[in-house]
NUSE-178318 format. One record per residue (C-alpha): residue number from 1; residue in one letter; chain; x, y, z. Coordinates in steps of 0.5 Angstrom, whole numbers, plus 500, padded with zeros to 3 digits. Last residue first. Example, Ala and Ser with C-alpha at 12.3 -4.5 7.8 and 13.67 -1.06 7.14 Angstrom:
REM residues 2
{r 2 "s" "A" {527 498 514}}
{r 1 "a" "A" {525 491 516}}
REM end
This chain:
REM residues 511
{r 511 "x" "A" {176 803 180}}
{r 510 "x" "A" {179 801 186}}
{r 509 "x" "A" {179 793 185}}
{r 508 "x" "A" {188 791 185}}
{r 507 "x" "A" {187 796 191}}
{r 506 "x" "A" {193 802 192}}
{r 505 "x" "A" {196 800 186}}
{r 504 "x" "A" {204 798 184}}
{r 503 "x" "A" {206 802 179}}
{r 502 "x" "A" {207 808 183}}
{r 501 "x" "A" {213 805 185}}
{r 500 "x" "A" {216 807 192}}
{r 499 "x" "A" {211 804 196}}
{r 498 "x" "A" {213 797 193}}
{r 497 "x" "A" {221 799 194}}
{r 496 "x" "A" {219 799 201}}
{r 495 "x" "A" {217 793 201}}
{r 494 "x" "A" {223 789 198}}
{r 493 "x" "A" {227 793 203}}
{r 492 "x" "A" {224 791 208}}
{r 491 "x" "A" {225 783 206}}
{r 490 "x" "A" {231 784 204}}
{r 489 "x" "A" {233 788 210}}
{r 488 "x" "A" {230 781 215}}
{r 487 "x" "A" {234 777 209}}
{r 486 "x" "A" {240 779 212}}
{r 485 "x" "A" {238 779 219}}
{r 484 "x" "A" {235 772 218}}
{r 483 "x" "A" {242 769 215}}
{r 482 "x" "A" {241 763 211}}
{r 481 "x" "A" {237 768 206}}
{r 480 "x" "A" {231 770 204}}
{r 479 "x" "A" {226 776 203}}
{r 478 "x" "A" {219 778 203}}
{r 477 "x" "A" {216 786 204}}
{r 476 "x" "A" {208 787 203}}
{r 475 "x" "A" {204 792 202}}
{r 474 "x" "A" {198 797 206}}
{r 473 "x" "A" {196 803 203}}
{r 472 "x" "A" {193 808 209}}
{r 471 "x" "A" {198 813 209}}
{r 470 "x" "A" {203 808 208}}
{r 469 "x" "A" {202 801 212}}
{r 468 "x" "A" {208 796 212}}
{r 467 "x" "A" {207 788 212}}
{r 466 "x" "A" {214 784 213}}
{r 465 "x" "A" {215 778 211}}
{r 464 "x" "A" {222 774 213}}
{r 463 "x" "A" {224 767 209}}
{r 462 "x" "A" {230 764 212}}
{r 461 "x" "A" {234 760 209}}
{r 460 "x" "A" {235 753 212}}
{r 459 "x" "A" {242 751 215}}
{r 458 "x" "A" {239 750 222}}
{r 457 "x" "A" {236 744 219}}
{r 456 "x" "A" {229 744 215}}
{r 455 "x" "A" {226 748 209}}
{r 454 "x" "A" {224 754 208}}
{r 453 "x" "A" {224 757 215}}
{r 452 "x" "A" {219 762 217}}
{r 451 "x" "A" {220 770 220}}
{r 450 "x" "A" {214 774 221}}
{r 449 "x" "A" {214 782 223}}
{r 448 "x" "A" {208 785 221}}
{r 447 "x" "A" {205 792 221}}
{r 446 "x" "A" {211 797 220}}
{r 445 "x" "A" {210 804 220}}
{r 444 "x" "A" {212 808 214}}
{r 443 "x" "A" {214 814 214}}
{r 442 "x" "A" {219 813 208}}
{r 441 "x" "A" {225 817 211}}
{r 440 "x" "A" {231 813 206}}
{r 439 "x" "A" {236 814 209}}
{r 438 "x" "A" {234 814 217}}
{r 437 "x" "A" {230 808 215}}
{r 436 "x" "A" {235 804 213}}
{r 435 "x" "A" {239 806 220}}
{r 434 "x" "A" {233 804 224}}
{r 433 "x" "A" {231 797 220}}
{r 432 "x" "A" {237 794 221}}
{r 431 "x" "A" {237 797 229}}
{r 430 "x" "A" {231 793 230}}
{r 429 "x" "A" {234 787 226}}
{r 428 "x" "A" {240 786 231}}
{r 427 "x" "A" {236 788 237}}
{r 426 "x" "A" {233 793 241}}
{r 425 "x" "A" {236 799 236}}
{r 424 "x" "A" {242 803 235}}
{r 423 "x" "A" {244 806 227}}
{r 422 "x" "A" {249 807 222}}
{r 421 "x" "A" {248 809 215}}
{r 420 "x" "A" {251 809 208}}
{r 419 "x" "A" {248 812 202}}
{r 418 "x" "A" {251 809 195}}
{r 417 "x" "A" {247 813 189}}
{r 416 "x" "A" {244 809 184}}
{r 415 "x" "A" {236 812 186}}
{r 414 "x" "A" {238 810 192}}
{r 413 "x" "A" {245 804 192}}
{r 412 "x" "A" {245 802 201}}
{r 411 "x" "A" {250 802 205}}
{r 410 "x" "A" {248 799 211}}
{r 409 "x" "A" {252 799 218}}
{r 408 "x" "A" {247 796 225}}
{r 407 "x" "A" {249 797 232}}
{r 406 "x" "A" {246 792 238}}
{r 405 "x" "A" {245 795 245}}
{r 404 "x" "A" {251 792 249}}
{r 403 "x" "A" {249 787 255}}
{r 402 "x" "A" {250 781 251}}
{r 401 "x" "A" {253 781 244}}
{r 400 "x" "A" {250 784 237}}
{r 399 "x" "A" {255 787 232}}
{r 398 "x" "A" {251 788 225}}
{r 397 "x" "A" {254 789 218}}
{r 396 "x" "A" {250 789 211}}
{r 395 "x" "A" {252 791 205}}
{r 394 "x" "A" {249 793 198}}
{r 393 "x" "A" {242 793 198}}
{r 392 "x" "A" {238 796 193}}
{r 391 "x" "A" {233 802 193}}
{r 390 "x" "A" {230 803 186}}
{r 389 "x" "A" {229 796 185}}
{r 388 "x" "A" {228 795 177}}
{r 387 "x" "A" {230 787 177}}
{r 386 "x" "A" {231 786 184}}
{r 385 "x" "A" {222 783 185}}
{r 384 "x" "A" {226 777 180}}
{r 383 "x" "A" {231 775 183}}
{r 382 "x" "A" {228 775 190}}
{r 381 "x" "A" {223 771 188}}
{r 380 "x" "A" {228 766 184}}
{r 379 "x" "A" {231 765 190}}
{r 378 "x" "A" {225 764 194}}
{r 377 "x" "A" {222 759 189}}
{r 376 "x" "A" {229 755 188}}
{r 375 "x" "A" {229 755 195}}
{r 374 "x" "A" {223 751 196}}
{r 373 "x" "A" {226 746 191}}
{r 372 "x" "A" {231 744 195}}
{r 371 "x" "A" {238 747 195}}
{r 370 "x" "A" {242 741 200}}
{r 369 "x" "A" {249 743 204}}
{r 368 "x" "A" {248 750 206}}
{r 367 "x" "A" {252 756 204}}
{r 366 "x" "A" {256 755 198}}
{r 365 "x" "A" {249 753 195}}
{r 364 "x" "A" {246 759 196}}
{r 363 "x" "A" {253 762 193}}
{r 362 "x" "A" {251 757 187}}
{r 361 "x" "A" {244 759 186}}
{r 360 "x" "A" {245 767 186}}
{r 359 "x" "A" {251 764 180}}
{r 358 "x" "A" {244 761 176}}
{r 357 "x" "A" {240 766 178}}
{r 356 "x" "A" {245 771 174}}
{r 355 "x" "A" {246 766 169}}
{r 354 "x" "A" {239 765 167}}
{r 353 "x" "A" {237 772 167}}
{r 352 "x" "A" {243 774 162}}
{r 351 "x" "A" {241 768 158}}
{r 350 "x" "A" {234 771 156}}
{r 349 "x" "A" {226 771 158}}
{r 348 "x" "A" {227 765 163}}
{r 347 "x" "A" {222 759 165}}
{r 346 "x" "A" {220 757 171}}
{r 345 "x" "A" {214 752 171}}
{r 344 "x" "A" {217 748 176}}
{r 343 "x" "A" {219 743 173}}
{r 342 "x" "A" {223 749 168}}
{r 341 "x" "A" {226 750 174}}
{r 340 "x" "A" {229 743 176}}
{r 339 "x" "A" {231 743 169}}
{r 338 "x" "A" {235 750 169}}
{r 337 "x" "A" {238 747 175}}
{r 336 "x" "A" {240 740 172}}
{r 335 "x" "A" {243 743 166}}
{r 334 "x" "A" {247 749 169}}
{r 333 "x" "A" {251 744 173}}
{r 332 "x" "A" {250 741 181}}
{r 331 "x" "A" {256 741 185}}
{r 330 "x" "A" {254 746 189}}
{r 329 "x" "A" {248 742 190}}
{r 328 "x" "A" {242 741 188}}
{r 327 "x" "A" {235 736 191}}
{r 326 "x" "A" {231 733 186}}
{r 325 "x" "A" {224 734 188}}
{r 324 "x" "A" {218 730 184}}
{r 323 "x" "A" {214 728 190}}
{r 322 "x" "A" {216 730 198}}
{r 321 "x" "A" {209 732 199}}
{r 320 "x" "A" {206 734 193}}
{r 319 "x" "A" {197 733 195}}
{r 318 "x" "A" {197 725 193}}
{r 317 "x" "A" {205 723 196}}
{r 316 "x" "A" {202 726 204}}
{r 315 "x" "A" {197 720 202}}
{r 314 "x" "A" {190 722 206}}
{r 313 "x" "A" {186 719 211}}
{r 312 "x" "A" {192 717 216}}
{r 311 "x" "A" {192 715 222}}
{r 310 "x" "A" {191 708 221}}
{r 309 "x" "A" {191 708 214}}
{r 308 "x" "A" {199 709 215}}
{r 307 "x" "A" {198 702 218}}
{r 306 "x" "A" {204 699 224}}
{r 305 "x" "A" {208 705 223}}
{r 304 "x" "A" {202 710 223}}
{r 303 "x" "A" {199 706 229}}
{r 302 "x" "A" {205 707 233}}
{r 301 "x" "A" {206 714 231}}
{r 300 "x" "A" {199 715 233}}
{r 299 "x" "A" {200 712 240}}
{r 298 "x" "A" {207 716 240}}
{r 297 "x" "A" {203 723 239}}
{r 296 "x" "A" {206 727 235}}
{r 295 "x" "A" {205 726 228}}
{r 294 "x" "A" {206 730 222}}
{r 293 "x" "A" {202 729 215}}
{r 292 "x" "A" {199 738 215}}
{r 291 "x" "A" {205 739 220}}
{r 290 "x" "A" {208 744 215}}
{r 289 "x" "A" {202 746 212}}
{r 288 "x" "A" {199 744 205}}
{r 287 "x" "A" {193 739 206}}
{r 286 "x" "A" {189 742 213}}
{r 285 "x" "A" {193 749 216}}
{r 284 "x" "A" {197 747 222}}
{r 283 "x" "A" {204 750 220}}
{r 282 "x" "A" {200 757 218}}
{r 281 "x" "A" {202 758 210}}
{r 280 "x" "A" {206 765 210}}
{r 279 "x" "A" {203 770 207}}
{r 278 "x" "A" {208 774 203}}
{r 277 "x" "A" {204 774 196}}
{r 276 "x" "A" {209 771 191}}
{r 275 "x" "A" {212 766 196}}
{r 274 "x" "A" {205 763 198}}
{r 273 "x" "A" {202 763 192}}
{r 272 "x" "A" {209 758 190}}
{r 271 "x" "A" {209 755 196}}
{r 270 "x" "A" {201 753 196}}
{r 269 "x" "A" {203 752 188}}
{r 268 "x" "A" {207 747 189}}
{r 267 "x" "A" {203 743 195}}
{r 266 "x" "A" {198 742 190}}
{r 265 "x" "A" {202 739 185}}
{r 264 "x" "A" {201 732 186}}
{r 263 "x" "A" {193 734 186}}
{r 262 "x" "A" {193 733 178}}
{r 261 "x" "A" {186 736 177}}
{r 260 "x" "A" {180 733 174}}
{r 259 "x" "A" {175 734 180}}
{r 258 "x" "A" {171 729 183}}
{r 257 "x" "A" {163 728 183}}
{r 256 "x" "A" {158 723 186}}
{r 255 "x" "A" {160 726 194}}
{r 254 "x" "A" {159 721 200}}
{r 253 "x" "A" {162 715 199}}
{r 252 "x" "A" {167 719 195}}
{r 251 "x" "A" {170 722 202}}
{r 250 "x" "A" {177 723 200}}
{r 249 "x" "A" {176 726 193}}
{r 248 "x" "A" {171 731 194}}
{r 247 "x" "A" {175 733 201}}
{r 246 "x" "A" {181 733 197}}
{r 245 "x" "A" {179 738 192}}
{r 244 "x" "A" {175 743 197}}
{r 243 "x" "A" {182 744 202}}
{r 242 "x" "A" {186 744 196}}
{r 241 "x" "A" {182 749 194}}
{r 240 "x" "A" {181 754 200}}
{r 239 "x" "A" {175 758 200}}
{r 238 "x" "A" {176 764 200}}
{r 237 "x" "A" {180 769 206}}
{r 236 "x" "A" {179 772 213}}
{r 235 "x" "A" {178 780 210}}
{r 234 "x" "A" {180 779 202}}
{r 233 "x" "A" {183 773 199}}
{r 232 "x" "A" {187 768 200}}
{r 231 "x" "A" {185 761 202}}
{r 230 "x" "A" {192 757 201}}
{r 229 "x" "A" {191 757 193}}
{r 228 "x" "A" {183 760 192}}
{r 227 "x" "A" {177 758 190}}
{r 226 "x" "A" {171 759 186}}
{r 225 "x" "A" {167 751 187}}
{r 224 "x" "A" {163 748 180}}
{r 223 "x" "A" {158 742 180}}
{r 222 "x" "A" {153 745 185}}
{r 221 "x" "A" {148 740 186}}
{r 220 "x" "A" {146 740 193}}
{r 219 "x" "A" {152 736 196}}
{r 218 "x" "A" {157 741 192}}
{r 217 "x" "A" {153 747 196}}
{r 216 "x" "A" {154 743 203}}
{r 215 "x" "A" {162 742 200}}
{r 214 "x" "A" {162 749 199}}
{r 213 "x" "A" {159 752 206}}
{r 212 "x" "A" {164 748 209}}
{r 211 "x" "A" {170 750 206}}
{r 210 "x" "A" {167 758 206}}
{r 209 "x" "A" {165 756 214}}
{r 208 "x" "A" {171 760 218}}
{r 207 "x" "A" {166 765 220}}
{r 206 "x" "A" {169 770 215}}
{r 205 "x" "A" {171 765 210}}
{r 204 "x" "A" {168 767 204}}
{r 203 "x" "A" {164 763 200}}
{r 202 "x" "A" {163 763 191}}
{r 201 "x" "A" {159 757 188}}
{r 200 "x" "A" {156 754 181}}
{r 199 "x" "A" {151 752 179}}
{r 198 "x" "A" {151 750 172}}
{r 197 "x" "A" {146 752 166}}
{r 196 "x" "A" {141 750 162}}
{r 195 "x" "A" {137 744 168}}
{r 194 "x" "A" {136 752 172}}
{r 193 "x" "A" {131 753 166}}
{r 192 "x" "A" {125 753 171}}
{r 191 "x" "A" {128 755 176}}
{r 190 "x" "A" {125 752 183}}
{r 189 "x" "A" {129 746 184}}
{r 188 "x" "A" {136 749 182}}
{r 187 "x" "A" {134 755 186}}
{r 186 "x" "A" {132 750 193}}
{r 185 "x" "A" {138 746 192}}
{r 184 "x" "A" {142 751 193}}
{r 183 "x" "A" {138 754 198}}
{r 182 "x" "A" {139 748 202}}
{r 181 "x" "A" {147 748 201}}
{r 180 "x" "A" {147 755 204}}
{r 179 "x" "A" {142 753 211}}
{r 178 "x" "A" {146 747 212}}
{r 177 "x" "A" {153 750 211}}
{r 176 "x" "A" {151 757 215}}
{r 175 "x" "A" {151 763 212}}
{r 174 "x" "A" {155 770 212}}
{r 173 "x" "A" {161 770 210}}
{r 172 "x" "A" {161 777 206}}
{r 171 "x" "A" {159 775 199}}
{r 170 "x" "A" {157 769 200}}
{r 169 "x" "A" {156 768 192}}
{r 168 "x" "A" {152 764 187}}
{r 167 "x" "A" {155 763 181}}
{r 166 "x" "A" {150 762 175}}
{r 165 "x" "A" {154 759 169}}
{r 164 "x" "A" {151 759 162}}
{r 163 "x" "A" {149 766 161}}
{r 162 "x" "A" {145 766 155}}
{r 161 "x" "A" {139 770 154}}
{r 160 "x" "A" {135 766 158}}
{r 159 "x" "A" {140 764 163}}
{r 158 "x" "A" {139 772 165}}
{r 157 "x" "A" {131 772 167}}
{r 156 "x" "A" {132 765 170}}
{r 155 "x" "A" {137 768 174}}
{r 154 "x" "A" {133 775 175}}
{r 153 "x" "A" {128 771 177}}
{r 152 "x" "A" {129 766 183}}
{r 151 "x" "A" {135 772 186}}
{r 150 "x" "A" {128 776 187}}
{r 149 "x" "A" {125 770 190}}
{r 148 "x" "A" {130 768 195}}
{r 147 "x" "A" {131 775 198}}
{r 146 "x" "A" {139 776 198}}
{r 145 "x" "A" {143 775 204}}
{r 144 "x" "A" {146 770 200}}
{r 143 "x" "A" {146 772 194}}
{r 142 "x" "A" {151 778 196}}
{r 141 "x" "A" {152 779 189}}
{r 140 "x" "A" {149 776 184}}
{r 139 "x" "A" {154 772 179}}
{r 138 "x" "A" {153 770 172}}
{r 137 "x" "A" {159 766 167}}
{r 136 "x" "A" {159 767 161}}
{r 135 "x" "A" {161 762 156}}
{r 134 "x" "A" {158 764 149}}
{r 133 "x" "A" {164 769 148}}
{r 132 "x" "A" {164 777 145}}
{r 131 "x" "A" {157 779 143}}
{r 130 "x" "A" {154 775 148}}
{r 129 "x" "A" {157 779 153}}
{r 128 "x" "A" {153 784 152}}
{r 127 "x" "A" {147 780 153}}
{r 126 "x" "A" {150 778 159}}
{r 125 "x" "A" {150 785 161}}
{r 124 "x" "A" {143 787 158}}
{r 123 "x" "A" {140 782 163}}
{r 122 "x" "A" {143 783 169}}
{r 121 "x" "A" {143 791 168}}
{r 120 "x" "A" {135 789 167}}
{r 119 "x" "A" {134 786 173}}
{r 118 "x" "A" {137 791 177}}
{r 117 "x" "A" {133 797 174}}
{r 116 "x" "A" {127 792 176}}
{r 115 "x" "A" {129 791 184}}
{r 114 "x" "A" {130 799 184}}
{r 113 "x" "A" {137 802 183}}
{r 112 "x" "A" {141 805 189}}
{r 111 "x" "A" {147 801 188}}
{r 110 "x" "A" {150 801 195}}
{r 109 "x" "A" {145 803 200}}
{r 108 "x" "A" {138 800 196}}
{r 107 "x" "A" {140 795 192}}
{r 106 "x" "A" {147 793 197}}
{r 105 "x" "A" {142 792 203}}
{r 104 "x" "A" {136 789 200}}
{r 103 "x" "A" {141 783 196}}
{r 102 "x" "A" {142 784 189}}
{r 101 "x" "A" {149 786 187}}
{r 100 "x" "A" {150 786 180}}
{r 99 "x" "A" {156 781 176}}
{r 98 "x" "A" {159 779 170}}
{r 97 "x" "A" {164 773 169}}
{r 96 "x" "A" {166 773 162}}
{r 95 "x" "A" {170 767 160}}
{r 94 "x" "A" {176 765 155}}
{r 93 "x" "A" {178 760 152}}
{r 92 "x" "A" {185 760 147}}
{r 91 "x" "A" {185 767 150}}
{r 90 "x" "A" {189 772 146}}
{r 89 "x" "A" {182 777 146}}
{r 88 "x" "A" {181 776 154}}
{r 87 "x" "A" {183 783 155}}
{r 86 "x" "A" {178 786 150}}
{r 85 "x" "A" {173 782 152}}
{r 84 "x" "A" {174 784 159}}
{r 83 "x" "A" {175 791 157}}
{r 82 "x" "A" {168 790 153}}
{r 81 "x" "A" {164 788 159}}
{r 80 "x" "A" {168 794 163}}
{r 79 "x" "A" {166 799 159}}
{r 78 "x" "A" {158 796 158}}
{r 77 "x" "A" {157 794 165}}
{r 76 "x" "A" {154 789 170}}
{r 75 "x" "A" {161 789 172}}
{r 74 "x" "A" {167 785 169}}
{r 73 "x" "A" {171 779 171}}
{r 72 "x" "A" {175 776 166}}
{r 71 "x" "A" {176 768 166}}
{r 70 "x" "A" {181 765 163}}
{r 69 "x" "A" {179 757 160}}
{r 68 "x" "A" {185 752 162}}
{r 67 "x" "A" {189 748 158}}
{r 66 "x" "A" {194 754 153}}
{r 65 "x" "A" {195 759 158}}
{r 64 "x" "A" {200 764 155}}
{r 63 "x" "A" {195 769 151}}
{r 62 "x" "A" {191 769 156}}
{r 61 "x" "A" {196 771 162}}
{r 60 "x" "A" {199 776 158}}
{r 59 "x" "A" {191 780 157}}
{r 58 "x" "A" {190 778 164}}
{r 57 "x" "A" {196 781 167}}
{r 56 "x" "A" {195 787 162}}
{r 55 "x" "A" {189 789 164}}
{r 54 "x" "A" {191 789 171}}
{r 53 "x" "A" {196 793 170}}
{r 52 "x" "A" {192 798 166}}
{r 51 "x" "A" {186 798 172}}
{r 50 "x" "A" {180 796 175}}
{r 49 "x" "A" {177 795 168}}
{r 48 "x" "A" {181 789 166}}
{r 47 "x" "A" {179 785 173}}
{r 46 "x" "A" {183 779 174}}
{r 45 "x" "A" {186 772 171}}
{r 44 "x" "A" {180 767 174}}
{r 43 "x" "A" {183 761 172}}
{r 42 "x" "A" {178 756 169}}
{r 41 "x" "A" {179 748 169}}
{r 40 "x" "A" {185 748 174}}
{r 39 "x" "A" {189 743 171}}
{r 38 "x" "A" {195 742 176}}
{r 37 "x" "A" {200 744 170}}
{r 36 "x" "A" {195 751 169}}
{r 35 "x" "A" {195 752 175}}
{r 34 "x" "A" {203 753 176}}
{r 33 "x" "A" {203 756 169}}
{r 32 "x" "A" {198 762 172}}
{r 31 "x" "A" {202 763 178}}
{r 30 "x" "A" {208 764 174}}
{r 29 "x" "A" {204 770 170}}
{r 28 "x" "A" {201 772 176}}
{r 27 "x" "A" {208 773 179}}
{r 26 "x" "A" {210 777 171}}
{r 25 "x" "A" {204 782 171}}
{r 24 "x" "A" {206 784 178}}
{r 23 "x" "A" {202 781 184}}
{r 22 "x" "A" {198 785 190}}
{r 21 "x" "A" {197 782 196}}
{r 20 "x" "A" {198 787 201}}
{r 19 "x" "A" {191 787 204}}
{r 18 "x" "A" {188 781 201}}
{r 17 "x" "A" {185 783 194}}
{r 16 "x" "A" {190 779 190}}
{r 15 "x" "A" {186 773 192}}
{r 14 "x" "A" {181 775 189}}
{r 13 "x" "A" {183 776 182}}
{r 12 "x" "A" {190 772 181}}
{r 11 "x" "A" {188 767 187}}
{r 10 "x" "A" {181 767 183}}
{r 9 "x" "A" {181 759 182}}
{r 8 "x" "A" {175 757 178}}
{r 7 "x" "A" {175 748 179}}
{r 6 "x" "A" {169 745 175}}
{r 5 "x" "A" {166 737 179}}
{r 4 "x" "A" {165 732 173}}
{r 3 "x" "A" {160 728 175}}
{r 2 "x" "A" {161 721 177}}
{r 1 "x" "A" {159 715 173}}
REM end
């Protein structure tokens, strides 16, 4: 009988720390659907405290999900503890997670509180919890550079007064695999009561080494791992889940758990978070990217023709590759497309909504031959990033030839009044971007420039992302289209319109 191994995704709460990854309330709302159909047992919505929006989207998201815990982050204090609670209310089931930091560096130079001092916030922060749920989560920041027998006694010290999960986080990616699985197993060896509560993981990627600090942490008795979609978070990223959740379940020779997700819907939500946040999943990325089941080499196509064992540890069928996907056409019907999106987890407020994406698709379909599912999730991102754009395209008109400085023309609907402009450039795309700036004069200084096909053949739309850098906050732009020029100016246009809106916050943690 193996071990149930708890999968916590925190693509909504530390995910969302990468640089430009901020999320609305209704693309948080769609990603937690996505989770919750791929049965992910907790779901780590945000941090209410760090601002209105963000207790809004864990409220909203707590009273959607009915089949997974939502999770609330909180400080090891009494304002953000009772907002998490507050936030967390319409959960079905619902977590707190609190945390201090407990390593030398962030005592002394970050917290400025004695070892004892630190203690007692621990322990009066679960007690405070207390009053509000039974499931309370208890992390020790920066556990990994912490001294091992001060973070021995403030767990002790909080599973006494109920904390019923202890995660361990390498805040800063500091460890080594063997070095962090063995102090794992050391902290539930040497806790007294460690047997009255579940240990639990939280790695980040600086060294590369978040996956593999994980499985060392799974090994030694771990038996829940924090992760993220795609490995999105702050710096060089989380641990990747699908990363975490195919190894335990390819390699059962070695690890006496697995998980109960439905791992046929992994790459779904790999294209759905990677849609939503504007980082494009890297073609050799493990499990998800595009050349993740693709073979080269002749002697492996050999091998692979003759035995898919051969080259092959995985079925591509397992993780959501070419599973459940119903290809649309122009000839498709108002029935077929709002089923296929409901499959998807894509759900509508009204008809007007439906109807509006529903002749978007029918343009699309107008342009190439076959939309597939990958396009559905674009074409619904850009409808639904449009709703309240103060700045809108409305036409696009570029001359490129060879030996002439390419021209751009773009009117624009500003604030509801039409602008036009003309403007030369390096290339097509260059000079879009000069004339879009010369009416709407951001300031701003473009960061990136990525451009990615969505599906295959020279008809696929393309998906362009754009970083762009005001002042010091940093957002991204992502737009789709057959033509690359055009989905060049939605792209730029979609991250502009973040600037523009105050709403949007600099950080989803400044508090």
């Amino acid at each position: 009988m193996q071990d149930n191994l708890i999968i916590f995704d925190t693509t909504l709460r530390d995910g969302e720390q990468s640089p430009g990854a901020s999320m609305t309330k209704e693309e948080k709302l769609r990603i937690a659907k996505a989770l919750e159909k791929m049965r992910v047992d907790i779901i780590e919505a945000g941090f209410p405290i760090a601002s209105p929006g963000d207790f809004e989207a864990v409220k909203a998201v707590s009273g959607m999900i009915k089949d997974s815990t939502i999770c609330g982050l909180a400080r090891a204090l009494y304002k953000d503890i009772d907002c998490a609670a507050e936030a967390l209310e319409p959960a079905k089931s619902s977590r707190i997670h609190t945390f201090i930091a407990t390593s030398p560096i962030h005592m002394r130079d970050k917290l400025r509180m004695e070892p004892k001092e630190v203690i007692d916030s621990a322990i009066k922060a679960v007690q405070r919890a207390s009053k509000y749920t039974d499931n309370i989560e208890f992390s020790p920041e920066d556990a990994g550079r912490s001294d091992f027998d001060f973070l021995c006694k403030i767990i002790e010290a909080v599973i006494n007064v109920g904390a019923k999960t202890i995660n361990i986080p390498d805040t800063v990616g500091y460890n080594l695999p063997q070095h962090f699985g063995e102090l794992i197993g050391n902290l539930i060896k040497n806790i007294p009561n460690s047997d009255k509560a579940v240990f639990s993981v939280h790695c980040h990627n600086d060294l590369g080494l978040a996956v593999g600090n994980s499985l060392a942490a799974i090994i030694n008795g771990a038996r829940q791992v924090e992760c993220t979609i795609n490995g999105l978070g702050e710096r060089a990223g989380n641990a990747a889940l699908e990363e975490i959740v195919m190894t335990v379940k390819t390699r059962k020779d070695v690890f006496t758990c697995d998980t109960k997700l439905d791992t046929s819907q992994i790459v779904h939500c790999s294209r759905l978070v990677s849609t939503i946040t504007g980082f494009p999943v890297q073609p050799n990325k493990a499990i998800v990217g595009a050349n993740a089941f693709a073979h080269e080499s002749g002697i492996h196509q050999d091998g692979v023709l003759k035995s898919r064992e051969t080259y092959e540890i995985m079925r591509a069928e397992d993780v959501g590759w070419n599973a459940n996907k119903m290809v649309l056409g122009k000839h498709s019907g108002r029935n077929a497309f709002r089923s296929r999106l409901e499959e998807l987890g894509i759900t509508f407020e009204n008809e007007e909504e439906l109807n509006k994406i529903f002749s978007q698709f029918k343009e699309l379909a107008d342009k190439k031959h076959e939309v597939y599912d990958e396009d559905l999730q674009a074409l619904v991102s850009d409808t639904v990033q449009g709703r309240e754009e103060r700045i809108k395209l409305l036409s696009l008109k570029v001359g490129s030839e060879t030996g002439v400085m390419p021209e751009a023309e773009v009117v624009l609907k500003i604030d509801g009044q039409q602008k036009s402009a003309n403007a030369k450039g390096g290339g097509p795309v260059d000079a879009t971007y000069k004339a879009i700036e010369e009416m709407v004069k951001s300031g701003c200084n473009l960061q990136l420039y990525s451009v990615n096909n969505i599906t295959d053949g020279t008809d696929s739309q393309g998906e362009v992302t754009v970083r762009i850098d005001k002042e010091g906050r940093i957002v991204n732009g992502l737009g789709a289209d057959t033509d690359i020029v055009i989905a060049s100016a939605k792209a730029y246009i979609n991250a502009l319109n973040k600037v523009l809106d105050k709403r949007q916050r600099e950080h989803p943690q400044q508090i």
